[in-house]
C-alpha positions as CSV (number, residue, x, y, z in Angstrom):
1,X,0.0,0.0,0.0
2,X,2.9,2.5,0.9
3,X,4.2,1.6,-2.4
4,X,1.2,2.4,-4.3
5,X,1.0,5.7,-2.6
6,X,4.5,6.8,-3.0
7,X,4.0,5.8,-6.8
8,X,0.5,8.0,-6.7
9,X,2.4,10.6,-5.0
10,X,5.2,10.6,-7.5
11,X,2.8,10.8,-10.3
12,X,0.9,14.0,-9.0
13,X,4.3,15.9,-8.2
14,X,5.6,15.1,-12.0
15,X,2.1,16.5,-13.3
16,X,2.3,19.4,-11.3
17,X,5.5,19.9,-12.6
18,X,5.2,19.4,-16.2
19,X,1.9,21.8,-15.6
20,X,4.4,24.7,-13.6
21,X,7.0,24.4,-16.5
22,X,4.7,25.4,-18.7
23,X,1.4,27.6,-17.5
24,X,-0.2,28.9,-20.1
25,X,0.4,28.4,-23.5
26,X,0.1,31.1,-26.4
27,X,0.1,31.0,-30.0
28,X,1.7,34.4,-32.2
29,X,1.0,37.0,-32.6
30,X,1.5,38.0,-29.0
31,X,3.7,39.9,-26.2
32,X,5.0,37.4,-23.6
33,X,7.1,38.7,-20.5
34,X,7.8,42.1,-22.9
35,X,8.9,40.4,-25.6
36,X,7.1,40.8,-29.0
37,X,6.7,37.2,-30.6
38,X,5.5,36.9,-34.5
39,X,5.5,34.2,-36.8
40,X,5.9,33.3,-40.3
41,X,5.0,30.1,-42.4
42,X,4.8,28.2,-45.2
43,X,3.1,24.7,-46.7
44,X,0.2,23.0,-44.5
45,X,0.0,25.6,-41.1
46,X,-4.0,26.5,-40.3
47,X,-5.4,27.2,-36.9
48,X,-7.0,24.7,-34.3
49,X,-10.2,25.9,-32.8
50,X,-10.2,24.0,-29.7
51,X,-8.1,22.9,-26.7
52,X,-6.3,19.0,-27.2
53,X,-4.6,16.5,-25.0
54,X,-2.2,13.7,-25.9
55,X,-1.4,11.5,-23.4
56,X,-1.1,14.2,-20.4
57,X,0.2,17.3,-22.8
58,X,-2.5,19.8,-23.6
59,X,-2.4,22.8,-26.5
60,X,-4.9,25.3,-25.9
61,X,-7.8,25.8,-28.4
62,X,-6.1,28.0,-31.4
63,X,-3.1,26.2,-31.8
64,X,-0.9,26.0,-34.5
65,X,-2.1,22.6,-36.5
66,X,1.6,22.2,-39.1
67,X,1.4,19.4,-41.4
68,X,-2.4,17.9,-41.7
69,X,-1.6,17.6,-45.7
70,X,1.4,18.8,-46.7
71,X,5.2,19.6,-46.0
72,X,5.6,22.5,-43.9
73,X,8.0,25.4,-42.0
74,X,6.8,27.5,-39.4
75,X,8.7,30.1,-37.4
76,X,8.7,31.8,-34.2
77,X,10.5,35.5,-34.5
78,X,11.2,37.2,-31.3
79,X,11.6,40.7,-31.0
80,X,14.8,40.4,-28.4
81,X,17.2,37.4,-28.3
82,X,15.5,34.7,-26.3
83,X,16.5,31.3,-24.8
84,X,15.1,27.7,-23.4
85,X,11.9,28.6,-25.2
86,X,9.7,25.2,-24.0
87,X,6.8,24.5,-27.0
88,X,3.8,21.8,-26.2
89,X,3.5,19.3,-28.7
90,X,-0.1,17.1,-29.1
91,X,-1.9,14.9,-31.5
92,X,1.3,13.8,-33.3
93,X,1.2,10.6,-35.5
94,X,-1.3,7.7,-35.0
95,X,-1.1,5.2,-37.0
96,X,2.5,6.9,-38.2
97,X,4.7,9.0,-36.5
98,X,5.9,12.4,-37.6
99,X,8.6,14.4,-37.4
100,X,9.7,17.5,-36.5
101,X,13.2,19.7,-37.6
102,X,14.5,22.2,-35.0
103,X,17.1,25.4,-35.9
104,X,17.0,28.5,-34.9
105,X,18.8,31.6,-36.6
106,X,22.3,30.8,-34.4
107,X,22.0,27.0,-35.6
108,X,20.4,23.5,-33.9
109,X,19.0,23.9,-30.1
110,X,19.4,20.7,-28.2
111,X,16.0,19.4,-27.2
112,X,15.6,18.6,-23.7
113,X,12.5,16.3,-23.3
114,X,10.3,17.5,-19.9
115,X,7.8,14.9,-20.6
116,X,6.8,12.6,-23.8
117,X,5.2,9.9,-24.8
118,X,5.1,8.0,-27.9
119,X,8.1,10.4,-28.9
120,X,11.7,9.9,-29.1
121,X,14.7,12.8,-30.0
122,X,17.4,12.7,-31.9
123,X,19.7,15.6,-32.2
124,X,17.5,18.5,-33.6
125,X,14.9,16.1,-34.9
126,X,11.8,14.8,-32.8
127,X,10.0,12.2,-34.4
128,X,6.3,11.5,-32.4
129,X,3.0,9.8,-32.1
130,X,3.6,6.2,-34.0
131,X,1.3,3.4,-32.4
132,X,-0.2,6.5,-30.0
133,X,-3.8,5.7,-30.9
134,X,-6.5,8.0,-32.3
135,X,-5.3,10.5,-29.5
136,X,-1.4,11.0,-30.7
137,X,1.6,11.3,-28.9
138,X,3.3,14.5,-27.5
139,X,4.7,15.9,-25.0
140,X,6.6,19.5,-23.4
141,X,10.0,20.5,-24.9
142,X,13.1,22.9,-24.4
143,X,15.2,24.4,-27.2
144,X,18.4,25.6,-25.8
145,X,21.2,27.1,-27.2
146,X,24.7,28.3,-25.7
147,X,23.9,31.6,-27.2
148,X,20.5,33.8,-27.3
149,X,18.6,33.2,-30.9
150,X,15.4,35.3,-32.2
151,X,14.2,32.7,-34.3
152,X,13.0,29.1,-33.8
153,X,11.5,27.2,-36.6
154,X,9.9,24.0,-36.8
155,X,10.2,22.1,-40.4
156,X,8.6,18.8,-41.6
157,X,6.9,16.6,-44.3
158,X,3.1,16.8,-42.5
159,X,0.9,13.7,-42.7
160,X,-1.2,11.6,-40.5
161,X,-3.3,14.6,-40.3
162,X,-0.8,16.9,-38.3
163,X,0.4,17.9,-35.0
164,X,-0.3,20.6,-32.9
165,X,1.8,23.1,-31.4
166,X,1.8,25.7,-28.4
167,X,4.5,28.3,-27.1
168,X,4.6,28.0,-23.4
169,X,4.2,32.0,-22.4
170,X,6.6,31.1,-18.9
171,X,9.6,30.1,-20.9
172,X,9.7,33.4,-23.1
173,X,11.4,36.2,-21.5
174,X,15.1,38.1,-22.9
175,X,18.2,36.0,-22.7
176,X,20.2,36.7,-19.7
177,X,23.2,35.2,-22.2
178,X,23.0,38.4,-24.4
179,X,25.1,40.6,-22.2
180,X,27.9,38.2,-22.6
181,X,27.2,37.0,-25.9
182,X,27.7,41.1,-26.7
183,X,31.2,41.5,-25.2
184,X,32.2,38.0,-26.6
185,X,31.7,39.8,-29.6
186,X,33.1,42.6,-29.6
């Protein structure tokens, strides 16, 4: 019985956690924390009307749906140099999985997983959602970078009807790296 309540117990703190690290989530165009965040696309990119959950993950309603037809390349442009921006991630594959390309304008961001499932990484690619079921796969994700970057785009060839995407407002705020990144430069 302890056992089962330590497990329970365990459970509830990781939720809670997952739900701190994130908050709220926003979709562009929007000011987060003072900083002015826009977006540009191409290919299969549309709006999704209402609030979705994979597994634990949820992207509020009018997230960005990339890839329900076609390739695709969507970008997050903010106004100051930013850093471990943390994006949700839903409704990925099922019955395939998908995947995603990470860069930003100062090259690849490693991906630190805060929670997944169905998904795996690999360098700057996440591929999600294969065998997820008719919910998809997911998850929470930070895309760090040993200097500050204003852009972070997402790239892939769509299918299985697309994934949705959120920006989690907590993570966006200006880069406490762009002091030093400024005197390393000159």
């Amino acid at each position: 019985m302890k056992r089962l309540i330590l497990s329970f117990s365990f459970l509830i703190t990781s939720f809670s956690f997952l739900s701190q690290l994130c908050g709220t989530s926003v979709v562009p165009p929007a000011v987060v924390n003072g900083v002015s965040v826009t977006s540009t696309f191409t290919g299969s990119t549309t709006v999704f009307t209402a609030a979705f959950t994979s597994c634990t993950f949820t992207t509020p309603a009018n997230s960005i749906h990339l890839g329900g037809s076609v390739a695709f390349t969507y970008t997050f442009h903010f106004a100051v140099p930013v850093n471990n921006v943390v994006l949700v991630i839903t409704a990925t594959g099922s019955p395939v999985a998908e995947v995603f390309t990470f860069t930003t304008n100062n090259g690849n961001p490693a991906i630190t997983v805060n929670g997944s499932c169905f998904t795996t990484v690999a360098g700057n690619v996440i591929t999600s959602g294969a065998g997820a079921g008719t919910m998809g796969g997911g998850g929470i994700f930070t895309f760090t970078r040993p200097t500050a970057y204003t852009s972070l785009t997402i790239s892939g060839p769509g299918g299985s009807s697309g994934s949705l995407f959120a920006l989690c407002s907590s993570s966006v705020a200006p880069s406490s790296t762009v002091i030093n990144d400024t005197i390393c430069l000159g």
